[in-house]
N, C-alpha and C positions, 0 to 999 in steps of 0.2 A: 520522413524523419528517421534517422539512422536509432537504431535500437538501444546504442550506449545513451542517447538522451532522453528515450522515454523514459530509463532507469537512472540516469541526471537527475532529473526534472524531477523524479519524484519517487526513489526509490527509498527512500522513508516520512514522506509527509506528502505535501500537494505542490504542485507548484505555480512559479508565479502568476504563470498565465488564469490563475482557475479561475479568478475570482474577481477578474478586473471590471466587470459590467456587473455584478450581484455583489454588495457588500456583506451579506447575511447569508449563508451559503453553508451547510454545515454535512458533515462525514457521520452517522451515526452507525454503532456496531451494539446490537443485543444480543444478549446470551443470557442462559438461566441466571447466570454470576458475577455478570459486569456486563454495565451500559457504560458508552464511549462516544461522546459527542463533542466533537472537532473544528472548528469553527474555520472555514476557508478564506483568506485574503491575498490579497496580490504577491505577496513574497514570501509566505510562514503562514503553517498551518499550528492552531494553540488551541489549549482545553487545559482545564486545572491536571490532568497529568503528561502536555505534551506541550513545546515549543520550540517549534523548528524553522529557523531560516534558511531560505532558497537564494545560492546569489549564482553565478554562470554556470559552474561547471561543480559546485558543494552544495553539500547539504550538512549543515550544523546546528547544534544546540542540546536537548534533553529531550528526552522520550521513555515514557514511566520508571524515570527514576536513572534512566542509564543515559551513559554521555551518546553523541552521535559525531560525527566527523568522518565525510564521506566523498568521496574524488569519483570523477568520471574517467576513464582511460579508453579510449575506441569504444568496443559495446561491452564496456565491460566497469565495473562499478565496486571500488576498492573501498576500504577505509576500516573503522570501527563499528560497532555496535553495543555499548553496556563494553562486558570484558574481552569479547570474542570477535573475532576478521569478518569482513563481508566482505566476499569477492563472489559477483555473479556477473553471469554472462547472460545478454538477454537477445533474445532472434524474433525477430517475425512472421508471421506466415497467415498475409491476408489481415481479418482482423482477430487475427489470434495474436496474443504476446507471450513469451515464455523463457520464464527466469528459472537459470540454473547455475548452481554454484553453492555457497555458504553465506549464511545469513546469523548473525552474531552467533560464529561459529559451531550452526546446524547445519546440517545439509537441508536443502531447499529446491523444491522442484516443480514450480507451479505454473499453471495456465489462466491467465485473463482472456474473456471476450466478451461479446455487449449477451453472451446469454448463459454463461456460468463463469462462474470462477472456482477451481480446483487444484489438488494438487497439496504438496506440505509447503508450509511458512515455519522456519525457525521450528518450535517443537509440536506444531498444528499442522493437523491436517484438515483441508476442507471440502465442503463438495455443494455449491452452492449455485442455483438456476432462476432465473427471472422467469416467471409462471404467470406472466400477462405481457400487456403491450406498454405495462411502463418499465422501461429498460432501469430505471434506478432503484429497484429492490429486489433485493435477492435474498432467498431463504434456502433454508436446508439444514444439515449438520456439520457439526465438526468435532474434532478429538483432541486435547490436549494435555502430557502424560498421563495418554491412559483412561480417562473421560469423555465418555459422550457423550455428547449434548446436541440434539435432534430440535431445540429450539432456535435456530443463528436466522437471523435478521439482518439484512447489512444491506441500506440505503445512503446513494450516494447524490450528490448535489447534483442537477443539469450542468453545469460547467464544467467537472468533474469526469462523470458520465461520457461526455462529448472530447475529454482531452488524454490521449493516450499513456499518454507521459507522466501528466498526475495521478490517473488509476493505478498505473504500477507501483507509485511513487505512495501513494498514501495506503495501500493496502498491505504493503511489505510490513512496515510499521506497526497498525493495526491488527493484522490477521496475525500475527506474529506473538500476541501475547496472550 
């Protein structure tokens, strides 16, 4: 799968494929000061502060409180975010994935893989490890203007977990705020 699609497919929610065999499938993110729990389905990822549609090549809708409208170009992933551009570029290496560029016009520099995820989203920074053999929960900390919070939690549905495209795609969003 070429890198502009992992960040397609889900460079701010989940995408279609997540959720096609689990109808009940959910994204949760805790931190001392906001729980975030996401509900996955075959085309749009929703929660009372998130609803976003997936269709070929966009990704549109609302996302806490700010618009989304979002294109795929080569590996590379254009659009809006709230008031600010998102243009990131996303590469491969093995199962490392790694987005660089602006993400509602922050700079953004982050690394996914099945055993941490790190790296800045928008005005976060994270640094987060799976400390067992279930690759879907990951803990750690992270910083956002300036706060730390050494309590971050972020489990992710097996469907999810298992789809490259959607990890990228639903964590830009989430880690992001």
């Amino acid at each position: 799968m070429k890198p502009s699609r992992f960040l397609a497919l889900g460079l701010l929610a989940s995408a279609p494929v997540l959720a096609a065999n689990s109808p009940d499938q959910y994204l949760d993110l805790r931190t001392r000061e906001r729980a975030v729990s996401l509900r996955v389905t075959e085309d749009n990822l929703s929660g009372p502060q998130l609803q976003l549609y997936f269709g070929d090549d966009v990704v549109r809708g609302r996302a806490f409180g700010r618009p989304v409208n979002l294109q795929v170009e080569g590996d590379t992933v254009k659009g809006i975010y709230g008031q600010g551009p998102v243009d990131l570029k996303v590469t491969e290496d093995g199962d490392m994935l790694e987005a660089v560029g602006t993400f509602g016009g922050q700079l953004s520099n982050f690394r996914v893989s099945p055993d941490q995820i790190a790296g800045n989203i928008g005005r976060c920074s994270y640094e987060l490890v799976t400390k067992s053999k279930s690759k879907d929960l990951y803990t750690g900390w992270r910083t956002c203007g300036g706060r730390l919070d050494n309590a971050v939690t972020l489990s992710i549905p097996p469907a999810l977990a298992e789809d490259d495209a959607g990890l990228v795609t639903a964590l830009s969003i989430v880690l992001a705020q």
